[in-house]
N, C-alpha and C positions, 0 to 999 in steps of 0.2 A: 324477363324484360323482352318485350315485346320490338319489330322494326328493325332499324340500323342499329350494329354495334361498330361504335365509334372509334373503338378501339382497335378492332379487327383489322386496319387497315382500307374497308374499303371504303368508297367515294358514296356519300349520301347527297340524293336528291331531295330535295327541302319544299316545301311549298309554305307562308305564311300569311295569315291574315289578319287582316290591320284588326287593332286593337286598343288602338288611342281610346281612353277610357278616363275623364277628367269631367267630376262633377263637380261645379262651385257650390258655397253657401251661399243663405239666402241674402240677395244684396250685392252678387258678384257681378262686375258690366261683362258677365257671358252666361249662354246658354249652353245645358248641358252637351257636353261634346263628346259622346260614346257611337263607335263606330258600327260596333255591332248593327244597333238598332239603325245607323245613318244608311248602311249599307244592305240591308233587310239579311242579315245572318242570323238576326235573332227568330227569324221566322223559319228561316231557308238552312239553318245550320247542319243537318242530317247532311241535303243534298249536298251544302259544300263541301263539310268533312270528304264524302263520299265522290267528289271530284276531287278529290288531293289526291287520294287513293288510285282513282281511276288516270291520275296524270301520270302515273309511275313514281310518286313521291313517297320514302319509306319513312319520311316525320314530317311534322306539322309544325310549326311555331304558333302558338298560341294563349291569347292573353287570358286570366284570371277573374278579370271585372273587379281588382280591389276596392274599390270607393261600394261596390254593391257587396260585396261575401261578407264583411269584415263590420259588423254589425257597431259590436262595440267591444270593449275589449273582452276580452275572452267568450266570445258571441259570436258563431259564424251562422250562414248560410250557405250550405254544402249543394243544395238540391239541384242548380245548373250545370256545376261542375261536375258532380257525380255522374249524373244522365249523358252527359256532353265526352268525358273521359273514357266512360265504359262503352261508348261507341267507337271511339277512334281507337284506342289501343284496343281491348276486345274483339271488336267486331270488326274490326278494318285494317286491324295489327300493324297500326304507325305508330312510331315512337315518339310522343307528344313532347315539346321542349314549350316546357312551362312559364309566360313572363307573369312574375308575382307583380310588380308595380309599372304601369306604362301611362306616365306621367299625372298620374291624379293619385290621389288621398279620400280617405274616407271625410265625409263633410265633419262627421262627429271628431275629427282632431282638429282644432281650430285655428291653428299657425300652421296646417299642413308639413310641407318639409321642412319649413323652421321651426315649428314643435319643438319644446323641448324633450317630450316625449317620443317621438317620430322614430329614433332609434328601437329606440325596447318595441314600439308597439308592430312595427315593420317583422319585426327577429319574430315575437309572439306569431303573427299570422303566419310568416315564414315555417317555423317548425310546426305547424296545426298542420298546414298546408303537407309538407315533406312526410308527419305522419298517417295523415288521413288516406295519402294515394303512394304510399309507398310498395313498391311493386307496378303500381299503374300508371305515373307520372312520377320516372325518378330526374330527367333532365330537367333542370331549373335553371331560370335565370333570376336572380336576385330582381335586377330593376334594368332597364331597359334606356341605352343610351344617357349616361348623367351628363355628357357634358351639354347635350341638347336641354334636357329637364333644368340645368341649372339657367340657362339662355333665356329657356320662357317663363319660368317660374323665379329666378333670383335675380337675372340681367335686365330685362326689359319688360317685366310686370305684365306680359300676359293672360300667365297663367298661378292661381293660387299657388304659394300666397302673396304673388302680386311683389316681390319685391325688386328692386330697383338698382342699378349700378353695380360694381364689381362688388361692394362692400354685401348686397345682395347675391351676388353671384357665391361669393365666397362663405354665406352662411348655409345657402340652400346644398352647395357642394362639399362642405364639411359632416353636413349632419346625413346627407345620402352617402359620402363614404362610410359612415360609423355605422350607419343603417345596414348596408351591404356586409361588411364584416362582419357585424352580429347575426346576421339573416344565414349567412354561412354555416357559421358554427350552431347556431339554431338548426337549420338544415340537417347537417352532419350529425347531432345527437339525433336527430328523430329516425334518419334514414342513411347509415354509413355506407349504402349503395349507391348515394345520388351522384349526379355527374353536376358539378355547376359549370355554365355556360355563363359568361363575361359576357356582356352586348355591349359594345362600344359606335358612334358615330365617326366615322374618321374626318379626318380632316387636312385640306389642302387649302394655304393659304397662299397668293402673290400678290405682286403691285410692281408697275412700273415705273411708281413716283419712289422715288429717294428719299421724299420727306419719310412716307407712310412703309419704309422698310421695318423700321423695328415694333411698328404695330402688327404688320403681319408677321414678323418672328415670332412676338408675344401669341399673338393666336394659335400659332402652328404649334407653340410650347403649350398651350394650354391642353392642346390637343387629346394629347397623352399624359396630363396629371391625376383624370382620378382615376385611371387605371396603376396608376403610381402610387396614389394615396390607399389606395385598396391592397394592393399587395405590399405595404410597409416601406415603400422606397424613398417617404421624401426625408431623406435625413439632413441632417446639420449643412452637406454639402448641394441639396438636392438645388437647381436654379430659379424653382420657385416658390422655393419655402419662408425668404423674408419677402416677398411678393405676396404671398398669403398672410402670411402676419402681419403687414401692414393693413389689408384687408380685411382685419377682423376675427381669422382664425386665431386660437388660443394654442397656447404650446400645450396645453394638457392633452387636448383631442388632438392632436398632433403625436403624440406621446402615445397615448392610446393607439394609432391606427401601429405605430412600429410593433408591439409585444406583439407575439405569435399571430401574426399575418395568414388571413386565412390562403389556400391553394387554389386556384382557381385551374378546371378540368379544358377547359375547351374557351377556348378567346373568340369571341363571334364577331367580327369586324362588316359595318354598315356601308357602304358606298354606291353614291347615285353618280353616272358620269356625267348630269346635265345640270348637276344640285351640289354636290360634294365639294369641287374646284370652286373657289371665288377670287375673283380681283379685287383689290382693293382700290377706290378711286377717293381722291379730294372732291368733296360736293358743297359747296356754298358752306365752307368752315369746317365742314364734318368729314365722319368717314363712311362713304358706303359700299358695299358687297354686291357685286354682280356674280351672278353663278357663271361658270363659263367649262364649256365642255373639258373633261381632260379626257374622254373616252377610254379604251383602257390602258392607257400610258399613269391616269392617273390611279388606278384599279394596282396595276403593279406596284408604284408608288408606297399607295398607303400597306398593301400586304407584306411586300419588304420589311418596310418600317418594324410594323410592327414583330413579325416572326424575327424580324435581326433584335429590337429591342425586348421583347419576351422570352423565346426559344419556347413558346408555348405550342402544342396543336391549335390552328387554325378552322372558324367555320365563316365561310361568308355569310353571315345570317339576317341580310339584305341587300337586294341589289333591284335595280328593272330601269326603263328610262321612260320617259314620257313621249308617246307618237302614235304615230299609225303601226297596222302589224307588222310590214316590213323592216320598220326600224325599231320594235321590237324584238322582229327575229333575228338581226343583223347585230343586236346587242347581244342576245343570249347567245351567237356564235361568238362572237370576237370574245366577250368575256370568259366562255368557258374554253377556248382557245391559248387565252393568257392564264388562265388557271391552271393550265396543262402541262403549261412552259413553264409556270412558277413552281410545279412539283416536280417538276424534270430538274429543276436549280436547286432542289433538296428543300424547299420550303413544306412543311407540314400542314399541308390544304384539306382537311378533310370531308366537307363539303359546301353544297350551293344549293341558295334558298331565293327562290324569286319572290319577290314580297312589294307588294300584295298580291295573293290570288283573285282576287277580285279589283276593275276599279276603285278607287275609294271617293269619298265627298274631303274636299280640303277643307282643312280644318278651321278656315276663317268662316266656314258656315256659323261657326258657334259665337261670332264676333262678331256678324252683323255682314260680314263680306267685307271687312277692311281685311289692308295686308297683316297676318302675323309672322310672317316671316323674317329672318334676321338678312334676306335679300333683299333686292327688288324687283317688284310685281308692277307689271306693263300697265298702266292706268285702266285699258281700256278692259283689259281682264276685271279688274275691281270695282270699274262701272257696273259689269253686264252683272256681277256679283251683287252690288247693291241695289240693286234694281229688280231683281228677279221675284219673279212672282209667280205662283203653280194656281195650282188647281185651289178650289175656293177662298184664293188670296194668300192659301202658304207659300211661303217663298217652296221656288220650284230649285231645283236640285241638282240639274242639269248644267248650271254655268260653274257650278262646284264641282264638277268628277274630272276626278282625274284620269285619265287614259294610260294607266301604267299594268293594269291587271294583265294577267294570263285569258280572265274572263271577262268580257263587255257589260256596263249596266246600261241602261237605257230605260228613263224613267219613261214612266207608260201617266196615261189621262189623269189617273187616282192616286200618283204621286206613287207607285210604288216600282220597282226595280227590275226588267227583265236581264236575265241573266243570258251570256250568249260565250262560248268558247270562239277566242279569235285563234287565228292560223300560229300565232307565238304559242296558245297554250297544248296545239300538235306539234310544233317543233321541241317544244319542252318535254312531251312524251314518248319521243324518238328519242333523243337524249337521253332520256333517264332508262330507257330499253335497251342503249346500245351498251355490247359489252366493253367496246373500247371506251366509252367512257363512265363507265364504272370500273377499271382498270386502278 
């Protein structure tokens, strides 16, 4: 095994790249939405790897392109992964943490996460996957953030397969916990060396209205159910287990998730400090979510939480903020600052992953420039969004990057992407060089 050993004790430096990977079928109201290609890594991928490296980063986080390997059933496409794999571990000696699913589905399962199949077929690539790179890619992450994946694919019909309300929510989150569990134990026969890594979205919810308390309780409970559901916890007493059953779940798959509950190696918790915190406000009847800074008041927060509710090892396996480099580098101190203090309090933090290394394109490109988010987005942001138009009338790119990378894109005349190191992604390389903190 090649990179950081996780277990050693010591503090890994992380670098990740976006890897939203979500292709619809034909007839879906979106365009494919793969980051790779949005971000020109499909071209530029050598050089990036080989800037993870050169940042002082001893692992990568990195996505699989499931909707592209995973042909049909027992049917891969190895050939990207192979090439892609044997450069970073081999040739660059990072320790590659693997996400098998980041929110898309192969088109050829046609209910996607509501498949009835979705389970088995997940677990099959799963263990193809753990035995094909085993020794080369032993970190895995089953699936990547479900409580997000359930928001745009089961709550608000986004994303495939499109379905709608909690009764949605609770199908698409049922059948990605049984997925994960199986994908586990799939795992585990093919490669009993793998480390699995849990990637979870955290979550902060408030409100200052009274009415809208017990809807942010409910959200802030939902927070941590499928990491609940995954490790067998929602039993007879669990608080949101007849909340689920009335929703739709079945006591059999409920049943099912309790009998030998797979282990989970390493808990990777998500948190943006300008995205993560929401308010809850009453809006003409409804309820809507303003993102609202917790900076890292809200970072200690969710890491608490979770290491007091798990007692698991800790990786923050996203983090960055949206801004100029200043207040990027003013994030990467304060954060890794509170990191510092939170392993001084005996919390088991074992490392930080700024993610994305690169800008990325938001993902409402793939919509047309409307909001997908479960936020809200400034009108005049989703104007310039719908409106944009590049070079020979492709929409241009530009009113969609996000400014959170380590590394700057700047599209150029021909619609393609210079790459440029900001001053955050030398701060980040000090860091990961100093010995106090790698301490």
């Amino acid at each position: 095994m090649t990179g950081i050993n996780f277990s050693s004790g010591d503090f890994a430096w992380i670098a990740g790249i976006e890897d939203t990977c979500v292709y619809p079928a034909a007839g879906f109201a979106m365009e494919p939405l793969d980051e790779y290609d949005l971000t020109g890594h499909t071209e530029n991928w050598i050089s990036d790897l080989r800037l993870v490296r050169d940042l002082g980063a001893t692992a990568v986080r990195y996505g699989v392109n499931w909707p592209l390997v995973h042909l049909a059933r027992g049917e891969f496409d190895w050939a990207m992964l192979d090439e892609r794999f044997d450069y970073a571990s081999r040739e660059l000696g990072l320790t590659v943490i693997a996400d098998l699913v980041h929110y898309g589905t192969p088109t050829w399962l046609a209910g996607a996460f509501a498949d009835p199949d979705y389970p088995d077929v997940i677990a099959e690539f799963a263990g193809a996957f753990a035995a094909r790179y085993r020794g080369i890619v032993d970190h895995i992450t089953p699936l990547n953030e479900p409580i997000t994946t359930a928001s745009f694919c089961g709550l608000r019909g986004v994303w495939p397969p499109a379905l709608t309300g909690w009764s949605g929510w609770t199908t698409v989150m049922m059948s990605i916990a049984r997925g994960i569990t199986r994908s586990i134990r799939a795992i585990r026969a093919a490669n009993p060396d793998a480390v699995i890594v849990h990637v979870e979205a955290s979550s902060l919810y408030g409100t200052a209205d009274a009415a809208l308390e017990d809807h942010s309780l409910h959200l802030q409970g939902l927070g941590t159910l499928p990491t609940d559901l995954v490790l067998g916890r929602v039993t007879a007493e669990h608080p949101q287990r007849s909340w689920l059953l009335a929703n739709g779940a079945s006591g059999q798959d409920l049943a099912e998730l309790m009998v030998d509950p797979p282990v989970i190696d390493l808990l990777g918790v998500n948190y943006y400090p300008a995205l993560t915190p929401r308010t809850l406000v009453a809006v003409d009847g409804g309820v809507d979510q303003v993102a609202t800074d917790g900076w890292t008041e809200g970072l200690a927060a969710v890491l608490r939480g979770f290491s007091e509710r798990y007692g698991l090892p800790l990786l923050i396996t996203e983090t960055s903020i949206e801004g100029d480099d200043d207040t990027r580098k003013r994030w990467l101190d304060d954060s890794i600052a509170s990191v510092h203090a939170l392993r001084e309090e005996g919390h088991d933090i074992r490392g930080y992953t700024w993610w994305p290394l690169l800008d990325f394109v938001d993902w409402s490109y793939a919509s047309g420039g409307r909001n997908v988010e479960e936020f809200l987005v400034d009108d005049d942001v989703i104007a310039s969004r719908t409106s944009s138009v590049g070079p020979a009338g492709v929409r241009a790119k530009t009113p969609f990057l996000r400014r959170m990378g380590l590394v700057r894109l700047d599209e150029r005349a021909d619609g393609t992407l210079e790459r440029t190191r900001t001053s955050a992604a030398e701060r980040f390389a000090t860091l990961a060089a100093s010995t106090e903190t790698n301490a």
